[in-house]
C-alpha positions as CSV (number, residue, x, y, z in Angstrom):
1,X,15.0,17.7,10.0
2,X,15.9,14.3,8.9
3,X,15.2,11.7,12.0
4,X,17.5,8.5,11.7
5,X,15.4,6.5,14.4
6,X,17.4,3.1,16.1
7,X,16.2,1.5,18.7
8,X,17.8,-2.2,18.9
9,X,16.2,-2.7,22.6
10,X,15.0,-6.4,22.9
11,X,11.1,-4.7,24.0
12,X,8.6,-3.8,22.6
13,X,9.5,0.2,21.3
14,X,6.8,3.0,19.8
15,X,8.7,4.8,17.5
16,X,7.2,8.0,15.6
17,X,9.1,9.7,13.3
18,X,8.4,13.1,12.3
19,X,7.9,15.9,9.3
20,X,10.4,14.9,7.1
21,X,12.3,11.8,5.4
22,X,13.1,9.2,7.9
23,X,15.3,6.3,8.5
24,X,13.9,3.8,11.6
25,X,14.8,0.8,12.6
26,X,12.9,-1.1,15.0
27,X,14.9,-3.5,17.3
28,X,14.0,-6.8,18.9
29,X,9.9,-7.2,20.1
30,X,7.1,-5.9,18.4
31,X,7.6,-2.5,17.6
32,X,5.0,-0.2,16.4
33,X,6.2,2.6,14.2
34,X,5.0,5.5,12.3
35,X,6.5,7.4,10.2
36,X,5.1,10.3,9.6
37,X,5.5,12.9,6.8
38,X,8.0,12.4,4.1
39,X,9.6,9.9,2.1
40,X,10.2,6.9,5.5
41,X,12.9,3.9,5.4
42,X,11.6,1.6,7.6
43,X,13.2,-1.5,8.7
44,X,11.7,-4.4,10.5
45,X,14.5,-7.0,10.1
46,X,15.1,-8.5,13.1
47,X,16.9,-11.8,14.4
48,X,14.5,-13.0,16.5
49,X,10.5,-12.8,15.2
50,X,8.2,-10.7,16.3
51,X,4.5,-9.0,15.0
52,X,5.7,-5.4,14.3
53,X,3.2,-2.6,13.3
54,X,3.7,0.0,11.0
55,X,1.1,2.6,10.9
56,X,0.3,4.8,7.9
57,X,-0.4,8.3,8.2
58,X,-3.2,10.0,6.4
59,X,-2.9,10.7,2.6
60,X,-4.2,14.1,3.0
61,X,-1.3,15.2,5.3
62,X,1.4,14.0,3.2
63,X,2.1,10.3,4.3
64,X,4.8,9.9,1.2
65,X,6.4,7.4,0.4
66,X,7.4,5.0,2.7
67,X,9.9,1.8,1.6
68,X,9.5,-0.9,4.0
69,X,12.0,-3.7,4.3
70,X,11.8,-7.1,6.6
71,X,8.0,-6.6,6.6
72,X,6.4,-10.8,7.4
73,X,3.8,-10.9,5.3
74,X,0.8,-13.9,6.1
75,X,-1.9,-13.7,9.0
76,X,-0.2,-13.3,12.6
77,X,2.8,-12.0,11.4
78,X,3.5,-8.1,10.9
79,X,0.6,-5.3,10.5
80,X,0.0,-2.4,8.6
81,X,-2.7,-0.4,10.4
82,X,-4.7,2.0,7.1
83,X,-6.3,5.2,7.9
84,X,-10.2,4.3,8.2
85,X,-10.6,8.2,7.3
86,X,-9.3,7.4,3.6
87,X,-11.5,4.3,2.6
88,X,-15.1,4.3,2.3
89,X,-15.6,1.3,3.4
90,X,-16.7,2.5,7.1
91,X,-17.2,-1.5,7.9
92,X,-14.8,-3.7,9.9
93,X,-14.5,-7.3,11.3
94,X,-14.2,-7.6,14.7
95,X,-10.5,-8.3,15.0
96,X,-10.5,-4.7,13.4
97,X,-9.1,-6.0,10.3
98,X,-9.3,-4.5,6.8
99,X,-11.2,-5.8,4.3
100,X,-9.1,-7.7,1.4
101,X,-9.8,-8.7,-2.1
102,X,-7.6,-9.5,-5.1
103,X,-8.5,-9.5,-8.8
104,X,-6.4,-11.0,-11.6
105,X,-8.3,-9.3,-14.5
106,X,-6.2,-9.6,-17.7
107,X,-3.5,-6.2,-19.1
108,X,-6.1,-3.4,-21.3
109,X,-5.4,-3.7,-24.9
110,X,-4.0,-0.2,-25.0
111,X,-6.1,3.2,-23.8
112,X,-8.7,1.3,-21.9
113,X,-9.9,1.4,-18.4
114,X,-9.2,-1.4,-15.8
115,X,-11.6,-3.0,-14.7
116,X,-10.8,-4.8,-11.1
117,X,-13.6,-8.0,-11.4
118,X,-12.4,-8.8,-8.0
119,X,-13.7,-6.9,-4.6
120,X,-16.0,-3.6,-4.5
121,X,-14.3,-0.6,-3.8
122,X,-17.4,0.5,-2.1
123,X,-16.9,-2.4,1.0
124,X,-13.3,-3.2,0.5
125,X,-10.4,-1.4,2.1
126,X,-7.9,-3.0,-0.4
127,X,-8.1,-4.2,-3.8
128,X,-5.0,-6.9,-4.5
129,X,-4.2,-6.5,-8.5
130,X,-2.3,-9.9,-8.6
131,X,-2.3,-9.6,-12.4
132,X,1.4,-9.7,-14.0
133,X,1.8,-6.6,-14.9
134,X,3.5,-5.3,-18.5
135,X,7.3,-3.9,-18.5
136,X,5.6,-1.1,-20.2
137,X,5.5,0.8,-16.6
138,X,8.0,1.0,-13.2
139,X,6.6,1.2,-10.5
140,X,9.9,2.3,-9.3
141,X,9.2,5.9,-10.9
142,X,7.2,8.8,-9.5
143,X,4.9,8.7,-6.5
144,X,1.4,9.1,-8.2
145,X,-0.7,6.3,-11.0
146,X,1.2,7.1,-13.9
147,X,3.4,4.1,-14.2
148,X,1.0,1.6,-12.7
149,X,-1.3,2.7,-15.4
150,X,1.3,2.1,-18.0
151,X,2.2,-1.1,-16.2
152,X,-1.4,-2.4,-16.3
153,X,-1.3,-2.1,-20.0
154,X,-0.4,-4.7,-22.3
155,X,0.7,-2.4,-25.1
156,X,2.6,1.2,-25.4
157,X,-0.3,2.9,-24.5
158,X,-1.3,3.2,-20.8
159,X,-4.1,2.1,-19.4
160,X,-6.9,5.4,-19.0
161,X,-8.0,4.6,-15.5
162,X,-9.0,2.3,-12.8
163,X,-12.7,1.8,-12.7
164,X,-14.2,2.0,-9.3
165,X,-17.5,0.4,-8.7
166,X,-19.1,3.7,-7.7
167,X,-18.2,7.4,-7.9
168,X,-16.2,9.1,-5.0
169,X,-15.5,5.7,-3.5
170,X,-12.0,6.2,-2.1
171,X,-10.2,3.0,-1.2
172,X,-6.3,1.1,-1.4
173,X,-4.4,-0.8,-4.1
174,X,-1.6,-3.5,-3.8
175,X,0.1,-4.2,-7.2
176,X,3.0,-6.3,-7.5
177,X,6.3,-5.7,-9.8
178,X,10.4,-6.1,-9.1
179,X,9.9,-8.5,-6.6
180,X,7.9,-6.0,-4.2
181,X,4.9,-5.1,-3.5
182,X,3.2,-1.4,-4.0
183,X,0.6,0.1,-1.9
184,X,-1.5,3.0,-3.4
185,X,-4.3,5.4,-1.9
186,X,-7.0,6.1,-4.5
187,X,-9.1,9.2,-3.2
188,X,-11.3,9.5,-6.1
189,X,-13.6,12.3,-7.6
190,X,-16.8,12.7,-8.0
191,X,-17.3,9.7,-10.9
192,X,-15.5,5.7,-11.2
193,X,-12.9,6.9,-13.5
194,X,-9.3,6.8,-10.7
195,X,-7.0,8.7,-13.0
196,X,-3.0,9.0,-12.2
197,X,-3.3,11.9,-10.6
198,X,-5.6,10.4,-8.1
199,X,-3.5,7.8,-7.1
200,X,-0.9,8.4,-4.7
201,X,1.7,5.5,-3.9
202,X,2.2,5.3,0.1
203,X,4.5,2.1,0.5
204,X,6.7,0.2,-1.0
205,X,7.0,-3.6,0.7
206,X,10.3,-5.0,-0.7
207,X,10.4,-8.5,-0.8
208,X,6.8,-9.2,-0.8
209,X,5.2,-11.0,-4.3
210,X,1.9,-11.4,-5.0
211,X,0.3,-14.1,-2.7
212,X,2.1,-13.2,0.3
213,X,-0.2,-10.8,1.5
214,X,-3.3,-11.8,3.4
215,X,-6.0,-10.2,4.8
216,X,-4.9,-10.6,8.1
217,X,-1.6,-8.2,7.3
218,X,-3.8,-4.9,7.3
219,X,-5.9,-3.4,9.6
220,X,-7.8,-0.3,10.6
């Protein structure tokens, strides 16, 4: 069934979506949605500002993958709320905020693994590759690592794996390419080698370019 969710009320609306693709749009006030299972269009654009949440749904029941469009970006603005189940970072602030790191290590030469110099994926919800990446991937294409692996390359020859900082650490990663950002679950096996197939892309934040996240956009 294919929900196509509108609620233009000037309040503040919970909207939940349900088991398959849906299209929502939030109205005035600050909405908190979820989407649910499937491939979700959410909207947030709205004429008059207001701290929307969106709230993820666990990668293990099939969140998909979720385009979300008027999301504001920067502390005190709009939210994405992670599942704590899919990080291992079991540790939060007390404003229940996610923890937030960025790395801008340089494009592998080729079949290499990437090393992110930036954050622990041990104690950080998120790791922020704000790295440029190579034209060699689109992250446009397919819901799992492949083309961010390809992306993060600097030749023909993609990129092996992410390197975690310790084995079955399970954590999230922003990369940035087209002029919006992409949000991927890494739920790692039982080493620090994240292949493709062990990265699952959950969102895709249109509009957003690598510094207008902070850490204050994502909580748990």
């Amino acid at each position: 069934m294919l929900c196509q969710c509108q609620l233009l009320t000037s309040n503040a609306d919970i909207i939940t979506g349900g088991t398959n693709a849906d299209t929502i749009v939030g109205g005035l006030g600050g909405d908190v949605i979820t989407g649910g299972q499937g491939a979700d269009v959410i909207n947030l654009v709205e004429s008059t500002a207001s701290a929307d949440t969106v709230i993820a749904t666990a990668a293990a029941t099939g969140n998909g993958r979720d385009t979300i469009t008027g999301f504001a970006a920067g502390t005190g603005a709009d939210l994405y709320r992670l599942v704590a189940g899919d990080t291992t970072n079991a540790a939060q602030d007390n404003a229940g905020l996610a923890d937030f790191a960025s790395t801008a290590t340089a494009l592998t030469n080729g079949a290499a693994a990437y090393v992110m110099t930036g954050g622990n994926t041990a104690t950080d919800d998120i790791i922020e590759i704000t790295t440029t990446l190579s034209t060699n991937g689109n992250l446009d294409v397919g819901t799992n690592g492949t083309e961010l692996l390809k992306a993060l390359s600097s030749t023909g020859v993609a990129a092996t794996q992410l390197t975690a900082d310790n084995a079955d650490d399970d954590f999230y990663v922003v990369a940035y390419q087209n002029g919006n950002a992409y949000l991927y679950h890494a739920l790692n096996g039982n080493n620090t080698a994240v292949i493709a197939a062990e990265l699952t892309l959950i969102g895709v934040f249109t509009g957003i370019t690598a510094g207008d996240f902070a850490a204050g956009d994502f909580t748990v």
